[in-house]
PLY file of the C-alpha trace (Angstrom):
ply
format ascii 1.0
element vertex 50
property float x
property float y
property float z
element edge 49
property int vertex1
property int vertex2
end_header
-2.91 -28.95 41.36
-6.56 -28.42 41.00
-6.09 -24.89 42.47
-3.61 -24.44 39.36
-5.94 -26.05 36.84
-8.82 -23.81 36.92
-7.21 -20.46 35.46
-5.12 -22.12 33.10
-8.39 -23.79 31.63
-10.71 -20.20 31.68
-7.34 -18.76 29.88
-6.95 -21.73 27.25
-10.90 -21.97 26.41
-10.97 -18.50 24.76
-7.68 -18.60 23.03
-8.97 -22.35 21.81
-12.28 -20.06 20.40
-10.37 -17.73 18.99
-7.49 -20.19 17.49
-10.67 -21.80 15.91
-12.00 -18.81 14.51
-8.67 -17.49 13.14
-8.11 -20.92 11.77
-11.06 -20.72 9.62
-10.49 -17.69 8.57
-7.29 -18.21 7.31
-8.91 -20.97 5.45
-11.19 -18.95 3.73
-8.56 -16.40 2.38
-6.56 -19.43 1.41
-9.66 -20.70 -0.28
-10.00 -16.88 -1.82
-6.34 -16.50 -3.13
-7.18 -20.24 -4.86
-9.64 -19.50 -6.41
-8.72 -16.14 -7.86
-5.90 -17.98 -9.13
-7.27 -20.53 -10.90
-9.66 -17.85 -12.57
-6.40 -16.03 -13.39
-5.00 -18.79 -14.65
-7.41 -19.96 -16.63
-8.27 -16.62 -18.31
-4.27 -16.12 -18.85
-4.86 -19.81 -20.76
-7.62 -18.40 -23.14
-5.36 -15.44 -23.68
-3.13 -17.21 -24.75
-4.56 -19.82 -26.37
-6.05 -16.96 -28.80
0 1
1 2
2 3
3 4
4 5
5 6
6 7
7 8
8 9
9 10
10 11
11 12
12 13
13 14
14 15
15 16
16 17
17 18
18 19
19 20
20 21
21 22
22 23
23 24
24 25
25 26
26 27
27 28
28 29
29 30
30 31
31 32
32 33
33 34
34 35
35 36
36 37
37 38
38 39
39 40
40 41
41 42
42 43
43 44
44 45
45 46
46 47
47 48
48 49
């Protein structure tokens, strides 16, 4: 079993890196698209609201 464990732990630690790193990036365009949309939104309410 330990002869098993070792590669399957050196092939999970990067993916774990890169799951993390994808992960917050994905955040950050959700954070993005947010944000743009709440400007959008509230710009569309002054545009209206005039």
């Amino acid at each position: 079993m330990a002869v098993m464990q070792m590669p399957l732990q050196s092939a999970t630690k990067p993916y774990l890196m890169y799951s993390a790193s994808y992960l917050r990036f994905f955040d950050a365009i959700v954070r993005i698209l947010f944000h743009a949309n709440v400007q959008y939104n509230f710009i569309d309410d002054i545009i209206r609201s005039n």
